[in-house]
C-alpha positions as CSV (number, residue, x, y, z in Angstrom):
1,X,111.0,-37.7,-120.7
2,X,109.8,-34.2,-121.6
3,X,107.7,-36.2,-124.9
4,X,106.4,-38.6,-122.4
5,X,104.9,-35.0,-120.5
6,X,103.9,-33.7,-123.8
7,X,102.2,-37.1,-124.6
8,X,100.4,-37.0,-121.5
9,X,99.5,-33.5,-121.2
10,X,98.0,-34.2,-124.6
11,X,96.0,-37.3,-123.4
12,X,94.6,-35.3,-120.6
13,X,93.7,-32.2,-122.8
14,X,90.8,-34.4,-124.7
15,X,89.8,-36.7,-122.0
16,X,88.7,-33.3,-120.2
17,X,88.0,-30.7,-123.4
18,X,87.3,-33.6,-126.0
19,X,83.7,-34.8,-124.0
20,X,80.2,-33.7,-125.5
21,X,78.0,-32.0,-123.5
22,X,75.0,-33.8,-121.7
23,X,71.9,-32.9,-123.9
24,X,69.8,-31.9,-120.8
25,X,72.7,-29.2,-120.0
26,X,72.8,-28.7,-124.0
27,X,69.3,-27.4,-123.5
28,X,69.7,-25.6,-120.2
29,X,72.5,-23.7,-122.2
30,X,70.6,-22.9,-124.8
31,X,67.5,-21.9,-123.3
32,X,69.7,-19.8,-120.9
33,X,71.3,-17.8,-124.3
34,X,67.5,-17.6,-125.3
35,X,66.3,-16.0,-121.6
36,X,69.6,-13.1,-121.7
37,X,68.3,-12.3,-125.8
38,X,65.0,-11.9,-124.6
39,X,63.3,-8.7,-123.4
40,X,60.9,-9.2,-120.2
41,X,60.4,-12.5,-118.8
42,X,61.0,-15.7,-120.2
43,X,59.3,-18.8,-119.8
44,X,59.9,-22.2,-121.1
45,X,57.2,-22.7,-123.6
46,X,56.5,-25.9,-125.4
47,X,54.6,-28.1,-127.7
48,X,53.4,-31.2,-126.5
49,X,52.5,-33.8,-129.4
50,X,50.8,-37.0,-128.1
51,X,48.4,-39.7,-128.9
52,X,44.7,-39.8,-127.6
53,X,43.1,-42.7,-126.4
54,X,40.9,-42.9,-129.6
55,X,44.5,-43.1,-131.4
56,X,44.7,-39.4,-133.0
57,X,47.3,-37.1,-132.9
58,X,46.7,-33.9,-130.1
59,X,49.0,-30.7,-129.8
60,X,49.0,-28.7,-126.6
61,X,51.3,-25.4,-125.8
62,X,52.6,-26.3,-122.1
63,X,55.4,-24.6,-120.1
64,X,58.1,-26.6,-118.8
65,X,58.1,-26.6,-115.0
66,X,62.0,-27.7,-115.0
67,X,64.6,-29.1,-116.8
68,X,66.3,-31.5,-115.0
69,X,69.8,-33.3,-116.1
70,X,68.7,-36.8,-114.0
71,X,65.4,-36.1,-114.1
72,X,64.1,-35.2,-117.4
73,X,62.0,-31.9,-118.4
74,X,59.1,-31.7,-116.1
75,X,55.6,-29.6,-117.1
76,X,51.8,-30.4,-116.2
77,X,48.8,-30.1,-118.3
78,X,44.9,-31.0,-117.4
79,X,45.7,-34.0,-119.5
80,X,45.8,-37.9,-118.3
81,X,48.7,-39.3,-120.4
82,X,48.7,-43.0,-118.8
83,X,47.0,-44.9,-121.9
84,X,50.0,-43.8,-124.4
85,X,53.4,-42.6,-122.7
86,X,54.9,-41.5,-125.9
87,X,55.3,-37.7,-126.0
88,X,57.2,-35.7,-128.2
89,X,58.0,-32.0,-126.7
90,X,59.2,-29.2,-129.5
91,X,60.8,-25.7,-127.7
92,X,61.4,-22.8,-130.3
93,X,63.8,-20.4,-129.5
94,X,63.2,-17.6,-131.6
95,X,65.8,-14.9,-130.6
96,X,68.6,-17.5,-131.2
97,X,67.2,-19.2,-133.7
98,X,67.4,-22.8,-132.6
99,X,64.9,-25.8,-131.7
100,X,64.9,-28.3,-129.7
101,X,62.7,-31.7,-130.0
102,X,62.8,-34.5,-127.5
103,X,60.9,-37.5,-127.8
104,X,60.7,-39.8,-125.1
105,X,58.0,-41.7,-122.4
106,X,56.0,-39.6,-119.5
107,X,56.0,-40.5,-116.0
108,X,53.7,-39.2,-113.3
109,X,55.2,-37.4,-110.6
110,X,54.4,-38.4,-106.9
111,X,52.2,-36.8,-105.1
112,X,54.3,-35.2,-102.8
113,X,56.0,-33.4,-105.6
114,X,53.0,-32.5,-107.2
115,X,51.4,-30.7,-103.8
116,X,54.8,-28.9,-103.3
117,X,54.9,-28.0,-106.8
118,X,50.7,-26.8,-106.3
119,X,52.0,-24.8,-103.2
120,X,55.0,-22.9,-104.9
121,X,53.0,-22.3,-108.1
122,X,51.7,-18.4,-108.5
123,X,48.2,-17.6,-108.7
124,X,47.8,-16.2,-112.4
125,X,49.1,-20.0,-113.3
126,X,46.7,-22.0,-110.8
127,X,43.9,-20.7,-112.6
128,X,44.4,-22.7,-115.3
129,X,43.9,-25.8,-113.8
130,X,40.9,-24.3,-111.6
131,X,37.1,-24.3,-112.8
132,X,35.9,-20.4,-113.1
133,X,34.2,-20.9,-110.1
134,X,36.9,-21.5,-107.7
135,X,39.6,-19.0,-106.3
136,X,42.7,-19.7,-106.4
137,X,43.8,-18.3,-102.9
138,X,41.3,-20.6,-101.4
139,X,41.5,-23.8,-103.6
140,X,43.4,-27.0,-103.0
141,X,45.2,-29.3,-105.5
142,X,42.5,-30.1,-108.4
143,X,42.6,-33.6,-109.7
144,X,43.3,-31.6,-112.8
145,X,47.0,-30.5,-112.2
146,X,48.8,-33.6,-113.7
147,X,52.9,-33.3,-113.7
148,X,54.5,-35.5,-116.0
149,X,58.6,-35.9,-116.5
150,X,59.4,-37.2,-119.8
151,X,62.4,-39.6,-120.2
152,X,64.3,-38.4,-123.1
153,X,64.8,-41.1,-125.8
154,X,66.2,-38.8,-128.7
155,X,66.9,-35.0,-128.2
156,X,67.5,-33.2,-131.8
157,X,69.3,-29.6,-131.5
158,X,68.4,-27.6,-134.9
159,X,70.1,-24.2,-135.3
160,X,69.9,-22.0,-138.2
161,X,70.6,-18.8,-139.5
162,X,70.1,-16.1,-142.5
163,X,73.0,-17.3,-144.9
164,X,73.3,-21.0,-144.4
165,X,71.7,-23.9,-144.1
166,X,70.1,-25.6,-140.7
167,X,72.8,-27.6,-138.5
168,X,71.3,-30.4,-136.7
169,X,72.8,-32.6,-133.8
170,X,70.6,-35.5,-132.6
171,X,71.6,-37.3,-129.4
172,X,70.6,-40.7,-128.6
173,X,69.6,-41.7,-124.8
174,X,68.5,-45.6,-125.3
């Protein structure tokens, strides 16, 4: 009787210690480690690699709005992404010395969203959607604040350090 215990105790040990992390709270972790390393504020900055409609390659720097676990890592950009939904996002992490890449398809967000995001968002960062002209106390929603959540396909975790080589961990979502 007391092996059977042992036997199960053991069972239930890895069933609850032995699961991997979901990626999306893999990279909420991490970028959480990154924000208490980092002096001042931190913000989740980006690279955005996608396709034009003439077919070439296009890089932006955007900041990710949030990263949800169901949802997938939301941001917005002056861009319309609707003719090619393949997006790659790349977040460095300098203090801890990781990366993270996700590749994946965009979705636009409803419009709902997008006004309450528009409402909550501060002024210093509504100016870059707005022409020069316009002031941002006074201005509404531009047709140029597009919010996007990507659908992770593949999220790849690289960490490195001085005196050995890079460890990567690639998850699969399909």
């Amino acid at each position: 009787m007391a092996g059977m215990k042992v036997l199960f105790f053991l069972l239930i040990s890895c069933a609850l210690f032995g699961k991997e992390l979901h990626p999306m709270t893999k990279i909420n972790q991490w970028c959480q480690k990154e924000k208490e390393w980092t002096e001042g504020p931190f913000v989740k900055r980006a690279t955005l690699a996608t396709i034009t409609p003439q077919g070439r390659p296009h890089t932006e720097g955007i900041e990710i709005a949030h990263l949800g676990k169901k949802e997938g890592p939301l941001f917005f950009t002056k861009r319309d992404l609707s003719h090619s939904p393949f997006v790659a996002l790349h977040l460095y992490l300098p203090r801890t010395h990781r990366t993270i890449s996700i590749e994946g398809t965009v979705h636009q967000i409803s419009m709902t969203e997008k006004e309450k995001r528009w409402e909550a968002l501060p002024l210093y960062k509504k100016r870059l959607f707005l022409s020069e002209k316009s002031s941002p106390k006074e201005a509404s929603m531009p047709p140029t604040f597009v919010g996007y959540r990507v659908a992770p396909n593949t999220i790849t975790f690289s960490e490195s350090s001085p005196r050995s080589p890079p460890i990567q961990e690639v998850s699969n979502l399909d």
